[in-house]
N, C-alpha and C positions, 0 to 999 in steps of 0.2 A: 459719392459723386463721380462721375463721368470725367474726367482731366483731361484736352489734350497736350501733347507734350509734341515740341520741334526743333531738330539742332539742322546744319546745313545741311544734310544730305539726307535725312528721312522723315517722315512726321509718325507717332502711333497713340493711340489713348491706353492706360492705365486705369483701374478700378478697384479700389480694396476693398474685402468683402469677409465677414466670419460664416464659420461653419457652427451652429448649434451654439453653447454656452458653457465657457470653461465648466468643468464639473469635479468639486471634492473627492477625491480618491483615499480610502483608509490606509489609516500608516502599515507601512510593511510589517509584517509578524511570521513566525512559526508556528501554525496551530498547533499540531501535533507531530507526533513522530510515531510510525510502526515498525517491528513491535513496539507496542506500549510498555509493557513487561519490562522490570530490570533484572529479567533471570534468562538469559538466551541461552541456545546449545549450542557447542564449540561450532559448528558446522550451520550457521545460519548464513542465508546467501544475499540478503538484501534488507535496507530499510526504506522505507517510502517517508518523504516530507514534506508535508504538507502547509504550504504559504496561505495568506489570506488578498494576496494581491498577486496575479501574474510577475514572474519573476524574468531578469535577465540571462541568455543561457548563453554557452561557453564558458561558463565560469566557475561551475561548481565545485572542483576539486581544489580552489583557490580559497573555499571557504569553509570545505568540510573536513574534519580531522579527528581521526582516530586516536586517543592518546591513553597509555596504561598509566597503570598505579604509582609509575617512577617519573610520570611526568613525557617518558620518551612519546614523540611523534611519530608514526607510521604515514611514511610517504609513499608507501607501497602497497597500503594494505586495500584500497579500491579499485574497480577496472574505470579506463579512460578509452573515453568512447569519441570516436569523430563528429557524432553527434549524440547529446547529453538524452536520456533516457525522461522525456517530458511529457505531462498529461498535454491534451488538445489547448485544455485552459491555461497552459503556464502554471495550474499553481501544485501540483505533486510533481515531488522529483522522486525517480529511483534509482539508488542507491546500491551497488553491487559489490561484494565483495571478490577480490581477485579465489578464486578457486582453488588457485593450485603456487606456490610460490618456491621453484627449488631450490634454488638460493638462501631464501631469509624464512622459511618454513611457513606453518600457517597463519598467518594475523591475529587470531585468537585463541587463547590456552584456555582448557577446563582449569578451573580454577580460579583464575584471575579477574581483577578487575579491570575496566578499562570507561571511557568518556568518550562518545561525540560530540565534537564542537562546533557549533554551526557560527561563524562570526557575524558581528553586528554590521559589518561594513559590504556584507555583499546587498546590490540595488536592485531593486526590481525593473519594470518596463520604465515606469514614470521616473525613474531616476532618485527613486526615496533609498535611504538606508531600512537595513533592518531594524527595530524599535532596539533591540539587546543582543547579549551574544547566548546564544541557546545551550544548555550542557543537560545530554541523555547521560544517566549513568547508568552500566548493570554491569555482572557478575556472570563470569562464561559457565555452564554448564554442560554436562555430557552431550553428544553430539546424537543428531536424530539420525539412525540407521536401520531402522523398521519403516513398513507401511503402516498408513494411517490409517487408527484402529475409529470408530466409534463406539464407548465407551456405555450408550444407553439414553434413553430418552429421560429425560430429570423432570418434565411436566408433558403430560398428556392434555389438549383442550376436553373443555364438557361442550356435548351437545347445545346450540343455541348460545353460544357465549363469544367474542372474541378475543378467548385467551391463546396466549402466544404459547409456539409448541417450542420444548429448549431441546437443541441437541450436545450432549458434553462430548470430548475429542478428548483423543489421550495424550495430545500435544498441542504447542502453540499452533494456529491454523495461521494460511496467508490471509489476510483480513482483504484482500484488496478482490478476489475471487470467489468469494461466498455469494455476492449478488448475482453471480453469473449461472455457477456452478455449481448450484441448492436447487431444488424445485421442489414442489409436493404438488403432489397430481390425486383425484380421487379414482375412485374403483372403476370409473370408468374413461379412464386416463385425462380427464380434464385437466387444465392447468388451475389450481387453485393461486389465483390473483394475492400479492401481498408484498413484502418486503423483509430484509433480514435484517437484523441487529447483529453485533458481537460484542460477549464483556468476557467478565474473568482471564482478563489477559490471555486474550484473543483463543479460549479454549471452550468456548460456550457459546453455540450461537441461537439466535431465537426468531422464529419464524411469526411476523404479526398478522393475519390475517384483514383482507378489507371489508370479507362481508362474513356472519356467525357461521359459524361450524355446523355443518348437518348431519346427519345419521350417518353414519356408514364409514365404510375402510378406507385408508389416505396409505401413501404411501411415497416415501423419502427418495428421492433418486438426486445421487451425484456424479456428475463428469467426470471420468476417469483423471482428467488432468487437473484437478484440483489437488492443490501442493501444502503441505507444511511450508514452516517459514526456512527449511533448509531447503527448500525445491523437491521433495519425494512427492511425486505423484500417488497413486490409485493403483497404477500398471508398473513402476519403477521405481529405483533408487537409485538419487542422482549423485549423493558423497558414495559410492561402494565400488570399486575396482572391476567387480562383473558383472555390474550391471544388472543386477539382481532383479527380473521381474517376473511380477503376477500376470501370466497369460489369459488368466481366466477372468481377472478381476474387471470387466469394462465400466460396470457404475457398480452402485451400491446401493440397495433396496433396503427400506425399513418399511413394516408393516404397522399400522397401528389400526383399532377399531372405535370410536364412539357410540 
């Protein structure tokens, strides 16, 4: 209703009014974490975190924590950014490793074990906590200092079928760049319409098709800047002092026939 309202010196109406209808929001969670994989190589440069509800930002490095096998915490071993590294939707963060540390050396040893900990107490937008506190574990392995090889087609489609074509890699792949940085195009450079998968810890990825496979020759084409999970592109390597790259390499062609 309409109110007016008058003290001695002005008169004005007042009206209170809702917008739409409170609505249920799901509890805060970590879906997942990338890599998935508990085998990294010394030299991996990022993990992506993936929430289930848009998350609060400025605050991430208040919640995320690096800790080895002795329990020690690394308060140094991620970069801090004036502004936090976040999807359009709030809900992937990424996650950077500091690169280069002269002081306290690199953040992860071949070898070693270690834990991310993401705590229960950081809020999302609506002010919920996280449901638990999240722990990634893995085991550091050799550091990725080659370019990315692909390793061989592991299923071919049949003609009139829509099975998925797999391609295996000879390392962990960035999972967050396959959608972008994949295409299969036919013999007459059409874009064949589809979407990609990845499994086998993040070293397999699989092309689903939307409409059957037809006769004829397809062929794989990647973005040169499609990266490992240490950041080596197609053209470069990002851990290597000279900068070591392939001038020649712009994409990468796989030929297949049905």
């Amino acid at each position: 209703a309409r109110t007016k309202y008058s003290d001695t010196n002005s008169s004005y109406y007042y009206q209170s009014f809702q917008i739409g209808k409170k609505q249920s929001v799901d509890k805060a969670k970590v879906v997942s974490i990338f890599p998935s994989t508990n085998k990294l190589p010394e030299n991996v440069l990022r993990f992506y975190v993936y929430f289930n509800t848009p998350m609060k930002k400025g605050q991430a490095l208040k919640h995320v924590k690096l800790v080895d096998a002795a329990g020690n915490i690394d308060n140094h071993a991620f970069m801090e950014f004036k502004q936090e590294l976040w999807s359009v939707d709030g809900k992937r963060f990424t996650l950077l490793f500091v690169s280069t540390n002269r002081e306290l050396g690199p953040a992860l040893l071949e070898g070693n074990n270690y834990q991310l900990l993401i705590s229960g107490d950081w809020l999302d937008v609506y002010g919920q906590e996280l449901s638990i506190k999240t722990t990634k574990e893995f085991v550091v392995a050799p550091a990725y200092r080659r370019h990315i090889e692909i390793k061989g087609l592991i299923t071919q489609p049949r003609v009139n079928s829509n099975d998925s074509l797999r391609i295996l890699f000879d390392r962990i792949v960035d999972h967050a760049l396959v959608q972008s940085m994949i295409r299969v195009e036919d013999e007459y450079k059409k874009l064949i319409s589809g979407h990609w998968e990845i499994s086998e810890d993040e070293k397999i990825v699989q092309f689903i098709p939307k409409e059957l496979w037809k006769k004829g020759t397809y062929r794989i084409i990647m973005d040169s800047r499609f990266e490992d999970v240490a950041g080596n592109n197609l053209n470069s390597l990002l851990d290597q002092k000279t900068g070591a790259k392939n001038s020649n390499l712009q994409q990468i062609v796989r030929l297949f026939t049905i």
